[in-house]
C-alpha atoms as a printed R data frame, in Angstrom:
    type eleno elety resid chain resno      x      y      z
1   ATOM     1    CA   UNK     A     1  0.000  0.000  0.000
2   ATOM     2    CA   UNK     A     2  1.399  3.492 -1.123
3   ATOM     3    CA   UNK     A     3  0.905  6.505  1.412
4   ATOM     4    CA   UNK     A     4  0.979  9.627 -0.373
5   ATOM     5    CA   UNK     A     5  3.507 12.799  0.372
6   ATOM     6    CA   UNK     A     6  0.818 14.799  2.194
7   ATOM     7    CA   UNK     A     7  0.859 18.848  3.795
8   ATOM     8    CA   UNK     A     8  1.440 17.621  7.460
9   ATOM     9    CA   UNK     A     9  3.482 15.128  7.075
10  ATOM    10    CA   UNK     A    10  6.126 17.206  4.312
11  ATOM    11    CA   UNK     A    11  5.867 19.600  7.338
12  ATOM    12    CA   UNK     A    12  7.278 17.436 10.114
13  ATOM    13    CA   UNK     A    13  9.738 16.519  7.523
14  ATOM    14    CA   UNK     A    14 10.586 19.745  6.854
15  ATOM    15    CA   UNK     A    15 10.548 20.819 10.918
16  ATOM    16    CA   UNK     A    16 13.107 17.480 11.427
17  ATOM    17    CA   UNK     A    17 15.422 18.850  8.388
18  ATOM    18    CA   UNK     A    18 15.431 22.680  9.975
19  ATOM    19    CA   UNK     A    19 16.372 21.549 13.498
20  ATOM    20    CA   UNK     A    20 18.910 18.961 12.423
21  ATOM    21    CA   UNK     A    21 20.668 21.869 10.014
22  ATOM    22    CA   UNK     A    22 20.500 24.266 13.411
23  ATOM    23    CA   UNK     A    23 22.261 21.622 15.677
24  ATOM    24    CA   UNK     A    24 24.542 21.138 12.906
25  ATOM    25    CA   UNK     A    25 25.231 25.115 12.379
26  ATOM    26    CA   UNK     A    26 25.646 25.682 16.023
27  ATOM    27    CA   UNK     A    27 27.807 22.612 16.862
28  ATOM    28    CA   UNK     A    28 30.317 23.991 14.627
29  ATOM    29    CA   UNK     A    29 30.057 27.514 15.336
30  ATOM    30    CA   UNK     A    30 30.944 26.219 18.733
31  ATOM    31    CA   UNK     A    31 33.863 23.627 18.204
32  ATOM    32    CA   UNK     A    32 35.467 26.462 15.491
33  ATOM    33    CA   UNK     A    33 36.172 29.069 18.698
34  ATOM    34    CA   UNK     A    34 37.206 26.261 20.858
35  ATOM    35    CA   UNK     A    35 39.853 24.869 18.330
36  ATOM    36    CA   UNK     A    36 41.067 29.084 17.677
37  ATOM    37    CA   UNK     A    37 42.193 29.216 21.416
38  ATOM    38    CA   UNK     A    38 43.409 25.859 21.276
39  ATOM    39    CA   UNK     A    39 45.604 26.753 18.598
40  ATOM    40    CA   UNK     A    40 46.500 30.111 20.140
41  ATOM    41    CA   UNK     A    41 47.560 28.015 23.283
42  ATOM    42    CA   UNK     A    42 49.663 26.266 21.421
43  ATOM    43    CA   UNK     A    43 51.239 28.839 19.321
44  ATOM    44    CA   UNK     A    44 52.339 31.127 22.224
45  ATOM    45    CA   UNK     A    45 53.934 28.547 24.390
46  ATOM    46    CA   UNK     A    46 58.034 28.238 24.807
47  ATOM    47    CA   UNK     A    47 59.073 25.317 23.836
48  ATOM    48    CA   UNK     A    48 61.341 23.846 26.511
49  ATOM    49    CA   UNK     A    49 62.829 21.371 23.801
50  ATOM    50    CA   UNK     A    50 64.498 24.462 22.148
51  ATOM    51    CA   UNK     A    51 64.818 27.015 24.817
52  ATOM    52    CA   UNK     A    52 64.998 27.948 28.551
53  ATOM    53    CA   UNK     A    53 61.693 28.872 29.295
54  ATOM    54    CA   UNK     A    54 61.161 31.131 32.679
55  ATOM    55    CA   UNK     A    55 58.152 31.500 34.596
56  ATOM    56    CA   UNK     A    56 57.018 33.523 37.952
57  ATOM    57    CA   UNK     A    57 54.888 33.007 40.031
58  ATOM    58    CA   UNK     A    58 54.141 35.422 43.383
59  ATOM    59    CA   UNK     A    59 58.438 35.892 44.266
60  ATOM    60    CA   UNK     A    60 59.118 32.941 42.978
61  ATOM    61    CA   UNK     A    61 61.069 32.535 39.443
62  ATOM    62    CA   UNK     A    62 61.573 29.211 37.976
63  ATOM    63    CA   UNK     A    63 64.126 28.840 34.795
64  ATOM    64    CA   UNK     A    64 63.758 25.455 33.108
65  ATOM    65    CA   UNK     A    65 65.355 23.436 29.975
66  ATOM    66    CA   UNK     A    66 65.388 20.009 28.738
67  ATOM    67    CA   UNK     A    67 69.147 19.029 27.779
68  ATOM    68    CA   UNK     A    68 69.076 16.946 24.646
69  ATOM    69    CA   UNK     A    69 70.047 17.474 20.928
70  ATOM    70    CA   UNK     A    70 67.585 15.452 19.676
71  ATOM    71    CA   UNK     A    71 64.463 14.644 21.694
72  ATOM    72    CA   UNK     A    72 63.182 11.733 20.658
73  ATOM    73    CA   UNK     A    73 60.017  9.239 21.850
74  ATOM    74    CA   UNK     A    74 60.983  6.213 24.121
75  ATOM    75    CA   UNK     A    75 64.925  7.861 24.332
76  ATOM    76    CA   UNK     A    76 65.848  9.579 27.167
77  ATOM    77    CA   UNK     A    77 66.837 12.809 27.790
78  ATOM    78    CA   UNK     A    78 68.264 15.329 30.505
79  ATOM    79    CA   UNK     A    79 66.068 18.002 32.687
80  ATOM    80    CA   UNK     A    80 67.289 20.927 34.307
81  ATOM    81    CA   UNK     A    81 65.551 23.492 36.704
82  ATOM    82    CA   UNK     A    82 66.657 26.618 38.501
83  ATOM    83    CA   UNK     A    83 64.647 28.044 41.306
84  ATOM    84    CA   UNK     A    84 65.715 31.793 42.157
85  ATOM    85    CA   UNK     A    85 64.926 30.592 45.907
86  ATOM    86    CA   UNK     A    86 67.627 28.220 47.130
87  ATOM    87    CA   UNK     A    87 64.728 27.255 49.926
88  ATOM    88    CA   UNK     A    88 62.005 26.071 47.532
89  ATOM    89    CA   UNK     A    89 61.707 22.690 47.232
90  ATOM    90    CA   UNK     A    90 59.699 20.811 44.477
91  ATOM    91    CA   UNK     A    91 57.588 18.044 45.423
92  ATOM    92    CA   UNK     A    92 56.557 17.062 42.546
93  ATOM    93    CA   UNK     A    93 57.957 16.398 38.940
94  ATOM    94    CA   UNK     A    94 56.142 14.295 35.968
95  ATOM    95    CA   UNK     A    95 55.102 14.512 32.179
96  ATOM    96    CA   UNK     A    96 51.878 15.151 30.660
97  ATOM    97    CA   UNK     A    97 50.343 14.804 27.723
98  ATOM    98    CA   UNK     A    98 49.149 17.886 26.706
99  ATOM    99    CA   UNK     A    99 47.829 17.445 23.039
100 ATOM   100    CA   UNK     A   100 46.717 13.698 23.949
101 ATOM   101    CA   UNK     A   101 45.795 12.380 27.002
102 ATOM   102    CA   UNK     A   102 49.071  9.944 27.564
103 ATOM   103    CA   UNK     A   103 48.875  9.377 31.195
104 ATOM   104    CA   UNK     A   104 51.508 10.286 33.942
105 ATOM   105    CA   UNK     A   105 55.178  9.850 33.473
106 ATOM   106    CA   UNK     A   106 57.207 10.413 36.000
107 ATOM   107    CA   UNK     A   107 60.654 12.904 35.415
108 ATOM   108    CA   UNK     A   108 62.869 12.047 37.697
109 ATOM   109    CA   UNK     A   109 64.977 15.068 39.206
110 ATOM   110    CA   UNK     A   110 66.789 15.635 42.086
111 ATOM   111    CA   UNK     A   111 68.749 18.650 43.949
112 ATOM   112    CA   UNK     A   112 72.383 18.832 43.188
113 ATOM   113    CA   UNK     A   113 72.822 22.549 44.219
114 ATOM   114    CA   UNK     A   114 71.646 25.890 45.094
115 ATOM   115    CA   UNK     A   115 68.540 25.817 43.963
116 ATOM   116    CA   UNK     A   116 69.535 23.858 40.617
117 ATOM   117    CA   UNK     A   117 67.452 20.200 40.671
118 ATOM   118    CA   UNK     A   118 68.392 17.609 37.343
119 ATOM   119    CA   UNK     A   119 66.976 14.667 36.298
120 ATOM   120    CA   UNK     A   120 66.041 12.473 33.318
121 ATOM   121    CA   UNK     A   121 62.832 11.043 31.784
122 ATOM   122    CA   UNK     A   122 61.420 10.016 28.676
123 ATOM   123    CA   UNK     A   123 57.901 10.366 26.796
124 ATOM   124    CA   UNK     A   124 56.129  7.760 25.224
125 ATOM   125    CA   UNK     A   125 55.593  7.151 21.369
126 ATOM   126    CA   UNK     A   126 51.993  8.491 20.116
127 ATOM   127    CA   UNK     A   127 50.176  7.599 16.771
128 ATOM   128    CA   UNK     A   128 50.367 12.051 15.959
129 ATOM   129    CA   UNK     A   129 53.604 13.059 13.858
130 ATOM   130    CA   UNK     A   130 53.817 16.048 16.540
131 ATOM   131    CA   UNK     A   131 52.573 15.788 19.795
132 ATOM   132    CA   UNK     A   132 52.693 18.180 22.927
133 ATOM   133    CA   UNK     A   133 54.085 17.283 26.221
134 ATOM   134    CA   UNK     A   134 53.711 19.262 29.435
135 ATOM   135    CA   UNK     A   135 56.318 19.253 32.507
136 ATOM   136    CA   UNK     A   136 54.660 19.822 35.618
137 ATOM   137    CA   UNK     A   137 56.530 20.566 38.700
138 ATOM   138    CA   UNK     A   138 54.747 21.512 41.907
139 ATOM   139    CA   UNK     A   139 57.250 23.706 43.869
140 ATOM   140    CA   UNK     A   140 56.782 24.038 48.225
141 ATOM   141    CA   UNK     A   141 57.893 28.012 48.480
142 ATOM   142    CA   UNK     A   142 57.057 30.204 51.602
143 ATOM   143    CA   UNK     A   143 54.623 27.321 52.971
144 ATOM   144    CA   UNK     A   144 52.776 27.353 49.895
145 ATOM   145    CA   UNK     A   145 52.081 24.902 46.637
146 ATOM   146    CA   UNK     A   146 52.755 26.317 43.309
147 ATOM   147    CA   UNK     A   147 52.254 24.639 40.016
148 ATOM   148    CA   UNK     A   148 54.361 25.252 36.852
149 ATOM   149    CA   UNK     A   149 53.699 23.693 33.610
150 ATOM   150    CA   UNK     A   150 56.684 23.836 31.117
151 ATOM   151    CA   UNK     A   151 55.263 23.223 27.307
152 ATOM   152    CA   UNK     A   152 57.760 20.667 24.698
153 ATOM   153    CA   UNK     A   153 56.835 19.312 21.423
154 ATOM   154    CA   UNK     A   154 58.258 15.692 20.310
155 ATOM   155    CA   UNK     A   155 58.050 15.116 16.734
156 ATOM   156    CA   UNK     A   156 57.584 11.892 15.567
């Protein structure tokens, strides 16, 4: 049995095809912004793997560098840090996977003078040809817990 095409039901056809084209114009009016600051983030970073990148927070001033001509995925390489406070102590010290979630990896560092603390570590491979890896050291200064996250990109 044939149903014929009729007013109402070309309108609910209609309706679905109007709402569906709205979620879809909206969804990626939405996702374009998002992926701009993402891409800003990522442009304005210092790239520890090429520099020594300095940060400061409240009196604190933390100089960082990886020490490695060519950082590679699954090969270790040499970290560095300079606190300007001989007395600040960092508690904590791993890699992150900042454009893919890769898990924790720890960076292994310890003090070996005033205020210098060195270490190794290495990142894992990823299926991207680039991909972004944060250092993240938690520093004790003055009784309190500050957070530093030093940016590197490992090219596959």
């Amino acid at each position: 049995m044939r149903e014929r095409l009729t007013g109402p039901k070309l309108a609910q056809i209609l309706m679905v095809l109007v709402i569906l084209a709205a979620a879809f114009f909206l969804r990626t009016c939405s996702n374009e912004g998002e992926v701009t600051e993402t891409a800003q983030k990522i442009s304005d970073y210092c790239d520890l793997s090429h520099a020594t990148c300095v940060q400061q927070q409240q009196e604190l001033t933390v100089s960082a560098q990886l020490l490695s001509d060519d950082l590679q995925a699954e090969t270790p390489f040499s970290l560095q840090v300079v606190l300007s406070d001989p007395d600040a102590v960092i508690t904590r010290s791993v890699l992150e996977g900042e454009s893919m979630y890769m898990g924790t990896l720890p960076a292994l560092i310890e003090h070996t003078g005033e205020g210098v603390w060195q270490g190794s570590a290495l990142v894992g491979s990823c299926s991207e040809a680039r991909m972004l890896w944060a250092w993240v050291l938690d520093v004790e200064h003055n009784g309190q817990s500050l957070t530093f996250r030093f940016l590197f990109e490992v090219i596959h």
